[in-house]
C-alpha positions in Angstrom: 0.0 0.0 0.0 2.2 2.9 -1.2 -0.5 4.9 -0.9 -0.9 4.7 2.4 3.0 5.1 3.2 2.9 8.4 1.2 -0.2 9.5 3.2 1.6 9.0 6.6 4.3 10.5 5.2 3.0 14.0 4.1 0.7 13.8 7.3 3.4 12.8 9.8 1.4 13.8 12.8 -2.0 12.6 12.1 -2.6 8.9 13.1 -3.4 6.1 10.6 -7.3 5.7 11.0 -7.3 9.5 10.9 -5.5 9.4 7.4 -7.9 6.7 6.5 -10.7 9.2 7.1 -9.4 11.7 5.0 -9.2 9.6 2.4 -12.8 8.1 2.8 -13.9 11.9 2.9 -12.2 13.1 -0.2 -13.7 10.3 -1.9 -17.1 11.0 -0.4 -17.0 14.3 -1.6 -16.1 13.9 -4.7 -18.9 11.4 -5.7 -21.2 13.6 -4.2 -19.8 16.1 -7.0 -20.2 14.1 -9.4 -24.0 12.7 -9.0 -24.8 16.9 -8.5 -23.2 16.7 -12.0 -25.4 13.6 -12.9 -22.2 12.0 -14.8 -22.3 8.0 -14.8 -20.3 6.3 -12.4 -17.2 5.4 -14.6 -16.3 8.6 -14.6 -16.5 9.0 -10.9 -14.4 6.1 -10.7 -12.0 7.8 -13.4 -11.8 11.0 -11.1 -11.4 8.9 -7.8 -8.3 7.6 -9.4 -6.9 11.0 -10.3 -7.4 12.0 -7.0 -5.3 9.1 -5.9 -2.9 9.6 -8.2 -2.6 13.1 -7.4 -2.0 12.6 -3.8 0.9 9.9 -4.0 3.0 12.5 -5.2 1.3 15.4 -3.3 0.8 16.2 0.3 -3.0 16.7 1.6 -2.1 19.7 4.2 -0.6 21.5 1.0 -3.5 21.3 -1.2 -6.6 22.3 -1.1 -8.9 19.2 -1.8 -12.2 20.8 -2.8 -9.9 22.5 -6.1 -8.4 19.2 -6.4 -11.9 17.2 -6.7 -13.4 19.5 -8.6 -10.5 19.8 -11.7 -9.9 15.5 -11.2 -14.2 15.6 -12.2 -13.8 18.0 -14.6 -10.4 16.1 -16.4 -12.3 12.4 -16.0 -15.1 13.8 -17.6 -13.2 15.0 -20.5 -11.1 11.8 -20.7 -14.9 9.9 -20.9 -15.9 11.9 -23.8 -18.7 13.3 -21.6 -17.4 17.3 -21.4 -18.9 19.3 -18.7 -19.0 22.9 -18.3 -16.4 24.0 -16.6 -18.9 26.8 -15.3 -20.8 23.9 -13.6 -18.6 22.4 -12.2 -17.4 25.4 -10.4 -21.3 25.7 -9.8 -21.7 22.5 -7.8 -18.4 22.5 -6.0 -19.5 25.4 -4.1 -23.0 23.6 -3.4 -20.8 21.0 -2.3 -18.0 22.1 -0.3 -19.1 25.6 0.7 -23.0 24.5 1.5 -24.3 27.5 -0.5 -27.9 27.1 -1.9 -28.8 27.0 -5.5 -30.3 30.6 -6.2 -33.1 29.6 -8.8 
């Protein structure tokens, strides 16, 4: 689990289950993002492993996730030949991770 060895890594001070949860959170989120989006589940799947990807090479306290999530939707939906507005996903991220109401 290299994964996991990077995490505890870039999080030194943060105890494994706690890691765990970050994970599980991130990857929470970002399927939330995508059914706002109402994109199929492979390319949730796609984004979820972008976001992996991203974050065996990068360290979670020097990103911001929500930015993250959002662009590793926006990229797997591109990739799946199912393009998104970029303007909506920017849209539904703030729904998402700031709790703001849609203004109808």
């Amino acid at each position: 689990m290299a994964y996991e060895r990077y995490v505890s890594f870039s999080l030194p001070h943060f105890p494994k289950k706690q890691l765990t949860f970050v994970g599980c959170v991130s990857l929470t989120a970002l399927h939330k993002l995508a059914r706002r989006l109402q994109l199929r589940q492979l390319i949730a799947s796609t984004a979820s492993v972008y976001l992996r990807r991203f974050y065996l090479k990068n360290s979670y306290a020097e990103t911001d996730a929500c930015i993250v999530i959002a662009a590793c939707v926006y990229v797997a939906a591109k990739v799946e030949e199912s393009p998104v507005h970029i303007k909506s996903v920017v849209t539904e991220s703030r729904i998402v991770f700031g709790g703001k109401e849609k203004h109808s």
